[in-house]
N, C-alpha and C positions, 0 to 999 in steps of 0.2 A: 481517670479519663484524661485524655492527653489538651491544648490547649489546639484550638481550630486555625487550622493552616490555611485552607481553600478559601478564596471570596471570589466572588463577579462583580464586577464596576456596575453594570447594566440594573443589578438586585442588592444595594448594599446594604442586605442586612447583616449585622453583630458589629456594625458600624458605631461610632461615637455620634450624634448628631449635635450640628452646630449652625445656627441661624447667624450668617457673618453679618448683614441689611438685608433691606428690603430689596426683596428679588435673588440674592444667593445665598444660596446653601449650602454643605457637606456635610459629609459623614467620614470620620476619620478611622483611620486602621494603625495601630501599634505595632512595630516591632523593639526589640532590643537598641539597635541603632539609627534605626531611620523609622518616619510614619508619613504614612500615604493620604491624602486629602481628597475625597471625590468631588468636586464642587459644579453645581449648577447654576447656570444664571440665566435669567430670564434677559427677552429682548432689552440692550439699552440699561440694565441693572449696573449701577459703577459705587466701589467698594471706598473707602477710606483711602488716605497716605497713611501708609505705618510702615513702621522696622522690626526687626526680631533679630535677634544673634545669631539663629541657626541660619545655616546657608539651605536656599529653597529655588526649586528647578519643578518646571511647569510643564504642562504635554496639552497641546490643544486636542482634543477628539473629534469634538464636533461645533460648527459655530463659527465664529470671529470674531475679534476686540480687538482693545488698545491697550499696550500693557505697558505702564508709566513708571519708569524706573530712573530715580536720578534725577537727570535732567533731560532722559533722552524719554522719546516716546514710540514705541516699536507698533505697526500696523500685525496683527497674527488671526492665521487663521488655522483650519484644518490639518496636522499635519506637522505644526511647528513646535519647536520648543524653546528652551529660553532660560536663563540659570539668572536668582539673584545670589549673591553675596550677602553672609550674613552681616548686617546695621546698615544695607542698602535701602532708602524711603524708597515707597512703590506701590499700586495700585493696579485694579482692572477696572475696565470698562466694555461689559459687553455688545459685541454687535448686533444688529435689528432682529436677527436670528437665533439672536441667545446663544451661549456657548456651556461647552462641558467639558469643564478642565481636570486633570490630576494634578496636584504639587507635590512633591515628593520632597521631604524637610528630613537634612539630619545636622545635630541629633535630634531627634522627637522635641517637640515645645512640651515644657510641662503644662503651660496654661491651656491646652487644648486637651487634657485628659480626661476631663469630664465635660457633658452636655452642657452649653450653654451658648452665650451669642456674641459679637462683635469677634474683630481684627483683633492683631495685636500692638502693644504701644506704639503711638507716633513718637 
């Protein structure tokens, strides 16, 4: 049997599920060189400062926040995107509306390979 290609953002199941705090979630998808993050955030939900080495690029779908990067702090909503550098500190902060983001990280973090919870190091 071959290894499952198809997913839906909308239905992520055969996802990795990962509790980042209270209020966001994902579920992650694996490939060879890059892995995809579907993350939910409830109204007002705001996530850690942390870094990681792989370089991570974000896709709002639905929603809005503030996404703390550095030293700069960018207003996003619907429609946007937004690329960190990897060992760039950086956070979100959802809007009243809650948002529903993709990251899309290469290469894949290993620390996200299995189910579990928090960011990654500050």
């Amino acid at each position: 049997m071959s290894e499952r290609s198809v997913f839906n953002f909308l239905n992520p199941e055969g996802g990795i599920p990962r509790e980042l705090t209270d209020g966001m979630a994902t579920n992650i998808f694996f490939g060879d060189n890059v892995m995809i993050s579907l993350v939910r955030c409830e109204p007002h939900a705001k996530g850690s400062l942390h870094s990681h080495a792989e370089e991570q690029w974000g896709i709002m779908l639905e929603g809005s926040g503030k996404r703390i990067q550095g030293d700069e702090t960018f207003e996003v909503k619907k429609g946007d995107f937004w690329k960190t550098p990897g060992g760039t500190e950086h956070t979100f902060e959802a809007g009243e509306e809650g948002a529903f983001v993709i990251d899309i990280f290469s290469p894949p973090r290993d620390d996200y390979r299995t189910a579990g919870s928090g960011f990654g190091k500050k």
